[in-house]
C-alpha positions in Angstrom: 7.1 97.4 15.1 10.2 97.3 17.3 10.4 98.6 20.9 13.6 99.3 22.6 14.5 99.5 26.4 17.2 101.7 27.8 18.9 101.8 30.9 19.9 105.8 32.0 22.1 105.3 35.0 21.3 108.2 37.7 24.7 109.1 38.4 26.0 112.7 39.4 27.6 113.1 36.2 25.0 112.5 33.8 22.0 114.1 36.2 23.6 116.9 37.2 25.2 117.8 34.0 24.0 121.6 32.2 23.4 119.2 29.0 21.7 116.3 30.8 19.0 115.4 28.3 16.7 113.8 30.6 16.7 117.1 32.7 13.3 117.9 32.0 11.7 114.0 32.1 13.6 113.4 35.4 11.8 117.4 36.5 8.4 115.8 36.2 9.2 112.7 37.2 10.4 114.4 40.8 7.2 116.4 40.7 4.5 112.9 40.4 6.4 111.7 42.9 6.5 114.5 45.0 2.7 114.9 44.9 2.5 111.1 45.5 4.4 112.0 49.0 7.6 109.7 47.7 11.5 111.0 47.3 12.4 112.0 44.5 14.6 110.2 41.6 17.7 109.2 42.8 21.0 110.6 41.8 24.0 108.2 42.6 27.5 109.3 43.1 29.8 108.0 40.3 31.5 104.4 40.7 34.2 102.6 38.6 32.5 100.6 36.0 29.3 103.4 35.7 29.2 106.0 33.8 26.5 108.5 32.5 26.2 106.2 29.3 22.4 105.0 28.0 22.5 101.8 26.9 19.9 99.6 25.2 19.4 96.6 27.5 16.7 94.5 25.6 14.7 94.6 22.5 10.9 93.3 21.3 8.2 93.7 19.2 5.0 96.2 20.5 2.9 92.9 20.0 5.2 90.7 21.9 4.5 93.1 25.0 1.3 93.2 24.9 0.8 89.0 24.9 2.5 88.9 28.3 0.7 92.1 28.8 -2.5 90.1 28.2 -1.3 87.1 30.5 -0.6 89.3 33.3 -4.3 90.3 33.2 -5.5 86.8 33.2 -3.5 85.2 35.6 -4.5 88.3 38.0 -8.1 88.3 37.3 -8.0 84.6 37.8 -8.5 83.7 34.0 -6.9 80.5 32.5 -3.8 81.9 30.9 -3.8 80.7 27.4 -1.4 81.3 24.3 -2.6 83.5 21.3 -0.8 83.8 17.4 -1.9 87.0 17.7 -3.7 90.4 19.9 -7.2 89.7 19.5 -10.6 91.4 20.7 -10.3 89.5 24.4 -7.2 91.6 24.8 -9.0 94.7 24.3 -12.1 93.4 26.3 -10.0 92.5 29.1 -8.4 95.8 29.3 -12.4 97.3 29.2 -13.5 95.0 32.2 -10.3 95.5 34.4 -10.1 99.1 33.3 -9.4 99.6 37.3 -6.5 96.5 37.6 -4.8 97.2 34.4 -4.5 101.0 36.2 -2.9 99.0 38.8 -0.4 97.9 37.0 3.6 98.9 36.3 3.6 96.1 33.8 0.1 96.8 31.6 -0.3 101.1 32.2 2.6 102.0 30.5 3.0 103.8 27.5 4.3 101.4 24.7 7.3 104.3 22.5 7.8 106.4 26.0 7.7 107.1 29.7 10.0 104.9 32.5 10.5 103.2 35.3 12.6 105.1 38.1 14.0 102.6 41.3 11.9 104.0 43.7 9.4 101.3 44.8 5.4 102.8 45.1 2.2 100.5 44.7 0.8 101.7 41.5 2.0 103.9 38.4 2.4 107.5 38.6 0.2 109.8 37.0 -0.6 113.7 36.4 -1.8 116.0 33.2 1.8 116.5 32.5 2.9 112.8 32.6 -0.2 111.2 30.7 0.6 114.1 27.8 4.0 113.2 27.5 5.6 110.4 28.2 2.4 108.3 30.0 2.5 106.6 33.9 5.7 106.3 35.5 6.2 103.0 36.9 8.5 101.7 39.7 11.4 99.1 39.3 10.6 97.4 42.0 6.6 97.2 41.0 7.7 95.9 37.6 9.6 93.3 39.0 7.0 92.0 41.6 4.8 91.5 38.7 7.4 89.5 36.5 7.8 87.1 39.2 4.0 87.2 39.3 3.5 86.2 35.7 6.6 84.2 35.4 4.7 80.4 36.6 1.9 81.2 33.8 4.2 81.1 31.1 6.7 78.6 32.1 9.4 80.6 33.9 10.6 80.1 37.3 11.3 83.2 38.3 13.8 82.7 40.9 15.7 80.7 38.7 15.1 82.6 35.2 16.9 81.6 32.0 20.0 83.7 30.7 18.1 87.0 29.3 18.8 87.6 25.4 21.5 90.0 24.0 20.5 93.7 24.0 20.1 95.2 20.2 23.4 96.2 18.8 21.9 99.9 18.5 18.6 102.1 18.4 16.1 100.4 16.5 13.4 102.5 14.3 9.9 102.4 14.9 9.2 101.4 12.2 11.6 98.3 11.8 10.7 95.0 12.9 12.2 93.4 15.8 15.0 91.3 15.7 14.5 87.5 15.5 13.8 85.7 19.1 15.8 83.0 19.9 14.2 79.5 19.2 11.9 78.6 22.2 9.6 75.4 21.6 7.1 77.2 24.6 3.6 78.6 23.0 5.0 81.4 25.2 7.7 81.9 23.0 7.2 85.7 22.7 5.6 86.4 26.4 9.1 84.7 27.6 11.1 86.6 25.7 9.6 89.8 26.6 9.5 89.4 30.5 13.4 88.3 30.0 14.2 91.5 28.5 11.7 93.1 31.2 13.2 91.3 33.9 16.8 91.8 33.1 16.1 95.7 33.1 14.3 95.6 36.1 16.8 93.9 37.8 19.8 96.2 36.4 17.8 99.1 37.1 17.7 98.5 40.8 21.3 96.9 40.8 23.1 99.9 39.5 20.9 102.7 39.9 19.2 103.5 36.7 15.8 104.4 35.2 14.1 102.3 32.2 12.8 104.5 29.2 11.0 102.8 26.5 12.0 104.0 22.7 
C-alpha cells in the first residue's frame, strides 16, 4: 500500500485563512504542545516563492517504512542491523521489548495514513486522548531528522553527504495503490534508503521553509 508525504507550508495565508483546512489539526496540535510547555505551531509571514500550496514531497510503500522503521530499533538497541525481504515476527517483537524506546521515537511512534511533524524541535512525540484518536503522536522536524542521521551509517548512507532524494509522486496516491517503483539501488537496503531519502528530504524542507509533514 502506498504512503504519501506532504509538505503544508505555515504561512499567514494558508493558516490564517476562514477556509484553512488544517484549522482544526493545527488547533490540537497547539494544544499538545501547549500542555508539553512548548510554542505553539508556527505561522510564517508570506515570502516570494511560498505560497499556501500542499505539495507531495516523497512517496513509499507502508512496508518500506517500517524496514528502516525496524533498523532504527536495532541500531538503537544495539542489535546488528540486518536486511529482511520482508516485516517479519522480530519486527513486531522488537517493538514489544522496546515498547518504551520505540515511544521515544519521531521516526517509529508515528501513525503510518495520518498525523505530522510540525518544526518545532521537542525530545519525544507528542501525545494526548485527542491526538492518539485522530491523527496519532506528533513528531518534531528536527527529532525526525536527528534520527535519520542516526540510522543513515546502518544502511549505507552518509548522512552529511546524502544522495539526491527521488522525485515526489506526480499526485495523491490511493491507499490502496501500490507505490511507485524505486529507483534501482544494488544495497540490500534498497527500500530502507529510499524511504529515509524521502524522510530526509521532508525533514529538511520542513525546517528550511517553514512547513509541517502530514502523512496520507
Amino acid at each position: 500500500m502506498a504512503c504519501d508525504l506532504w509538505l503544508v507550508p505555515l504561512v499567514d495565508v494558508l493558516c490564517h485563512s476562514p477556509d484553512n483546512p488544517f484549522a482544526e489539526e493545527i488547533a490540537a496540535y497547539d494544544k499538545a504542545l501547549g500542555e508539553a510547555g512548548l510554542p505553539s505551531v508556527p505561522v510564517f509571514a508570506y515570502m516570494p516563492g511560498l505560497s499556501g500550496d500542499v505539495a507531495p514531497v516523497a512517496g513509499f510503500d507502508y512496508d518500506a517504512l517500517h524496514f528502516l522503521r525496524r533498523a532504527y530499533l536495532l541500531q538503537i538497541c544495539g542489535l546488528p542491523v540486518t536486511p529482511v525481504d520482508e516485516l517479519g515476527g522480530d519486527y513486531e517483537q522488537l517493538l514489544e521489548m522496546f515498547e518504551s524506546t520505540a515511544q521515544q521515537s519521531h521516526l517509529v511512534w508515528h501513525y503510518d495514513h495520518a498525523g505530522a511533524y510540525v518544526p518545532v524541535d521537542f525530545p519525544a512525540p507528542l501525545a494526548n486522548e485527542e491526538l492518539l484518536a485522530g491523527g496519532g503522536p506528533l513528531g518534531s522536524a528536527q527529532g525526525l531528522l536527528r534520527e535519520l542521521a542516526f540510522v543513515a551509517p546502518a544502511i549505507g548512507i552518509d548522512p552529511m553527504n546524502p544522495p539526491a532524494p527521488p522525485a515526489p509522486p506526480g499526485g495523491p496516491t490511493a491507499l490502496e495503490e501500490p507505490a511507485g517503483p524505486i529507483p534501482y539501488d544494488a544495497s540490500p537496503f534498497a527500500r530502507e534508503r529510499h524511504v529515509w531519502l524521502g524522510l530526509h528530504a521532508a525533514a529538511t524542507r520542513s525546517l528550511g521553509q517553514g512547513s509541517m509533514i502530514i502523512f496520507s
